[in-house]
N, C-alpha and C positions, 0 to 999 in steps of 0.2 A: 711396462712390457705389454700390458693389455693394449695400450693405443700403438703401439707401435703393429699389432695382430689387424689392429681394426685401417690402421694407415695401409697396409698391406693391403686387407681384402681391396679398400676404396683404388688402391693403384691396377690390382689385378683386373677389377671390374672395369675399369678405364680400357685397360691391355683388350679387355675382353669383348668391351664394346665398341672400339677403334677396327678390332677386325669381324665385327660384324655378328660375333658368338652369341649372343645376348638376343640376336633375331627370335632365337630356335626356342621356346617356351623350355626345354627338355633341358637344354645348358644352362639357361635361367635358374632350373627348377635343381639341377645338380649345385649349380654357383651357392644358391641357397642352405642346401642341405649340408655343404661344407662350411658356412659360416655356420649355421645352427648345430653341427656338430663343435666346433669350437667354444662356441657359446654354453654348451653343454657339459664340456670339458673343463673351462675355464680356473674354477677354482683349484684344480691339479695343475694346469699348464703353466700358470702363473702366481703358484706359491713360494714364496720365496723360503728360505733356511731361515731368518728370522721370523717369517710369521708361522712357521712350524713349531717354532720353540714358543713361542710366545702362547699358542694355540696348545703346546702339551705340560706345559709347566707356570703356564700364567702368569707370563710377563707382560709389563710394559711397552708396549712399542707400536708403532706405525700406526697400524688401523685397530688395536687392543687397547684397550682401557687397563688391561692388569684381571687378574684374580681368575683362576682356572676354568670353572663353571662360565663365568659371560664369555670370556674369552673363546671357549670352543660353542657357546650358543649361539654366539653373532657369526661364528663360520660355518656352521651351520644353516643361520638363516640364509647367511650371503650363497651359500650352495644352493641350497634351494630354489632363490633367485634367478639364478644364473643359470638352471638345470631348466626351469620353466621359460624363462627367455630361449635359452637353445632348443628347447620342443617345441617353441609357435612358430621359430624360424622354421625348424625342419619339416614342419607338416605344410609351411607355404610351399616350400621348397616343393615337398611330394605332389601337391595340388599341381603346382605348373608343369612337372614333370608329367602329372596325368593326362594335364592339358594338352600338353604337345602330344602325347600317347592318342590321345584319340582326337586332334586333330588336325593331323599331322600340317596341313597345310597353312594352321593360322602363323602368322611372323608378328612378334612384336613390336611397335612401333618404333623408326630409331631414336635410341636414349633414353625412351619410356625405360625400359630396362635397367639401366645401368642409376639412373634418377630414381629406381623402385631400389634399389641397391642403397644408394644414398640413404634412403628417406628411412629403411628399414634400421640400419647403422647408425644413424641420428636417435630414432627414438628407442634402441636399445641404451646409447649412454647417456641420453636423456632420463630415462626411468634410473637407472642404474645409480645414474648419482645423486638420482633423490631417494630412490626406495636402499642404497646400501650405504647412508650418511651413519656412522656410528652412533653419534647420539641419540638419531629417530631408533634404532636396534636397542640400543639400550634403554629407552623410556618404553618401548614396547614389554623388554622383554621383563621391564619393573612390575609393569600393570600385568600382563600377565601371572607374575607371579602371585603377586598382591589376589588377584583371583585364583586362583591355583590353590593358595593358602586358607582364602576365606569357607571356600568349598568344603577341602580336608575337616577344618574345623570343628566344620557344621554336623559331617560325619560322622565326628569321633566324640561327638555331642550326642550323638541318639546312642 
Protein backbone atom coordinates (compact mmCIF):
# COMPACT_ATOMS: atom_id res chain seq x y z
CA UNK A 1 0.00 0.00 0.00
CA UNK A 2 2.97 2.28 0.82
CA UNK A 3 4.08 2.29 -2.88
CA UNK A 4 0.97 2.59 -4.26
CA UNK A 5 0.84 6.27 -1.80
CA UNK A 6 4.19 7.01 -3.28
CA UNK A 7 3.02 5.94 -7.15
CA UNK A 8 0.38 8.57 -6.37
CA UNK A 9 2.28 11.42 -5.23
CA UNK A 10 4.97 10.76 -8.45
CA UNK A 11 1.58 10.78 -10.79
CA UNK A 12 0.09 13.85 -9.06
CA UNK A 13 3.46 15.65 -9.28
CA UNK A 14 3.56 14.86 -13.01
CA UNK A 15 -0.46 16.41 -13.05
CA UNK A 16 1.14 19.20 -11.25
CA UNK A 17 4.02 19.97 -13.30
CA UNK A 18 2.30 19.47 -16.85
CA UNK A 19 0.17 22.41 -15.83
CA UNK A 20 2.81 24.42 -14.78
CA UNK A 21 1.99 24.35 -10.65
CA UNK A 22 5.35 23.29 -9.55
CA UNK A 23 6.53 26.96 -11.18
CA UNK A 24 5.26 28.70 -7.92
CA UNK A 25 7.97 27.69 -5.00
CA UNK A 26 4.61 27.95 -2.47
CA UNK A 27 2.82 24.96 -4.33
CA UNK A 28 6.17 23.34 -4.36
CA UNK A 29 6.47 23.88 -0.77
CA UNK A 30 2.57 22.78 -0.02
CA UNK A 31 3.27 19.61 -2.59
CA UNK A 32 5.95 18.86 -0.12
CA UNK A 33 4.31 19.25 3.26
CA UNK A 34 1.67 16.79 1.97
CA UNK A 35 3.99 14.06 1.16
CA UNK A 36 5.89 14.66 4.54
CA UNK A 37 2.66 14.64 6.33
CA UNK A 38 2.11 11.16 4.97
CA UNK A 39 5.42 10.22 5.65
CA UNK A 40 4.73 11.16 9.13
CA UNK A 41 1.58 9.26 9.18
CA UNK A 42 2.73 6.44 7.60
CA UNK A 43 2.95 3.84 10.18
CA UNK A 44 -1.09 4.33 10.90
CA UNK A 45 -2.16 4.71 7.37
CA UNK A 46 -0.63 1.72 6.36
CA UNK A 47 -1.03 -0.92 9.15
CA UNK A 48 -2.60 -3.62 8.39
CA UNK A 49 -4.98 -6.08 10.84
CA UNK A 50 -2.34 -8.56 10.77
CA UNK A 51 0.54 -6.46 11.79
CA UNK A 52 -1.62 -5.21 14.55
CA UNK A 53 -2.03 -8.57 15.99
CA UNK A 54 1.16 -9.58 15.44
CA UNK A 55 2.40 -6.22 17.04
CA UNK A 56 -0.05 -6.87 20.23
CA UNK A 57 0.03 -10.42 20.86
CA UNK A 58 3.46 -11.53 19.29
CA UNK A 59 2.96 -13.36 16.34
CA UNK A 60 4.59 -14.54 13.56
CA UNK A 61 4.17 -12.72 10.39
CA UNK A 62 5.02 -10.49 7.63
CA UNK A 63 7.54 -7.99 8.76
CA UNK A 64 7.51 -9.69 12.77
CA UNK A 65 9.84 -12.10 13.81
CA UNK A 66 7.30 -13.44 16.72
CA UNK A 67 7.62 -12.82 20.45
CA UNK A 68 5.71 -9.62 22.00
CA UNK A 69 8.69 -7.28 23.16
CA UNK A 70 10.66 -7.27 19.50
CA UNK A 71 7.69 -7.32 17.80
CA UNK A 72 6.22 -3.86 19.13
CA UNK A 73 10.26 -2.68 19.33
CA UNK A 74 10.86 -2.94 15.69
CA UNK A 75 7.29 -0.94 15.31
CA UNK A 76 8.36 1.25 17.00
CA UNK A 77 11.68 1.75 15.63
CA UNK A 78 10.00 1.65 12.24
CA UNK A 79 7.72 4.81 13.63
CA UNK A 80 10.24 6.52 14.35
CA UNK A 81 11.78 6.29 11.13
CA UNK A 82 9.11 7.15 9.28
CA UNK A 83 8.08 10.12 11.76
CA UNK A 84 11.67 11.60 11.08
CA UNK A 85 11.55 11.04 7.19
CA UNK A 86 7.92 12.92 7.35
CA UNK A 87 9.74 16.01 9.46
CA UNK A 88 12.76 16.63 6.95
CA UNK A 89 10.10 16.54 4.16
CA UNK A 90 7.94 18.88 5.93
CA UNK A 91 10.35 21.51 6.97
CA UNK A 92 11.70 21.35 3.04
CA UNK A 93 8.31 21.71 2.18
CA UNK A 94 7.95 24.94 4.80
CA UNK A 95 11.46 26.38 3.50
CA UNK A 96 9.96 26.68 -0.24
CA UNK A 97 6.81 27.73 0.99
CA UNK A 98 8.98 30.68 2.76
CA UNK A 99 10.61 31.02 -0.33
CA UNK A 100 7.92 31.80 -2.39
CA UNK A 101 6.61 34.09 0.66
CA UNK A 102 9.19 36.30 0.29
CA UNK A 103 9.99 36.17 -3.01
CA UNK A 104 7.25 36.13 -4.59
CA UNK A 105 8.59 36.52 -8.05
CA UNK A 106 11.26 33.66 -8.16
CA UNK A 107 9.64 30.60 -10.72
CA UNK A 108 11.26 27.38 -10.47
CA UNK A 109 12.79 26.22 -13.25
CA UNK A 110 10.62 23.80 -15.63
CA UNK A 111 10.82 20.15 -14.09
CA UNK A 112 13.44 21.30 -11.75
CA UNK A 113 10.50 20.84 -9.46
CA UNK A 114 8.65 17.99 -10.23
CA UNK A 115 12.65 16.05 -10.63
CA UNK A 116 13.02 17.60 -6.80
CA UNK A 117 9.89 15.52 -6.20
CA UNK A 118 11.40 12.47 -7.71
CA UNK A 119 14.69 12.64 -6.20
CA UNK A 120 13.20 13.44 -2.82
CA UNK A 121 10.79 10.00 -3.17
CA UNK A 122 13.62 8.04 -4.34
CA UNK A 123 15.70 8.55 -1.50
CA UNK A 124 13.08 8.31 1.02
CA UNK A 125 12.58 4.39 -0.18
CA UNK A 126 15.82 4.23 -0.60
CA UNK A 127 16.71 4.75 3.10
CA UNK A 128 13.59 3.06 4.01
CA UNK A 129 14.57 -0.14 2.76
CA UNK A 130 17.81 -0.25 4.14
CA UNK A 131 17.28 1.46 7.60
CA UNK A 132 13.57 -0.70 8.02
CA UNK A 133 15.24 -4.32 6.87
CA UNK A 134 14.02 -6.46 10.05
CA UNK A 135 16.98 -8.32 10.56
CA UNK A 136 19.25 -4.85 10.77
CA UNK A 137 16.15 -3.96 13.70
CA UNK A 138 16.76 -6.87 15.30
CA UNK A 139 20.58 -7.11 15.53
CA UNK A 140 20.38 -3.53 16.60
CA UNK A 141 17.91 -4.01 19.04
CA UNK A 142 20.24 -7.36 20.37
CA UNK A 143 23.21 -5.04 20.94
CA UNK A 144 21.38 -2.76 22.53
CA UNK A 145 20.06 -4.87 24.91
CA UNK A 146 23.25 -6.68 25.42
CA UNK A 147 24.28 -2.88 26.65
CA UNK A 148 21.33 -2.09 28.48
CA UNK A 149 21.97 -5.33 30.55
CA UNK A 150 25.64 -4.82 30.98
CA UNK A 151 25.07 -1.46 32.43
CA UNK A 152 22.19 -2.64 34.98
CA UNK A 153 24.64 -5.14 36.14
CA UNK A 154 27.38 -3.07 36.92
CA UNK A 155 24.79 -0.98 39.01
CA UNK A 156 23.36 -3.43 40.94
CA UNK A 157 26.99 -4.45 41.56
CA UNK A 158 27.87 -1.22 43.65
Amino acid sequence: MKYIFIFGFMVTGFVLEYFRFLDNPSILGLFLDIIGAYFLAQSFITKSLEDVICESWGNEGGKYPGGLSENLSISLYQQGIEAKTGFMVLTIGFIFQGIGNLYSTFIVPPYIGFGFILLILLVIVIVHKILLKVDRISKNLEKKDIEISKKYEKLSKM
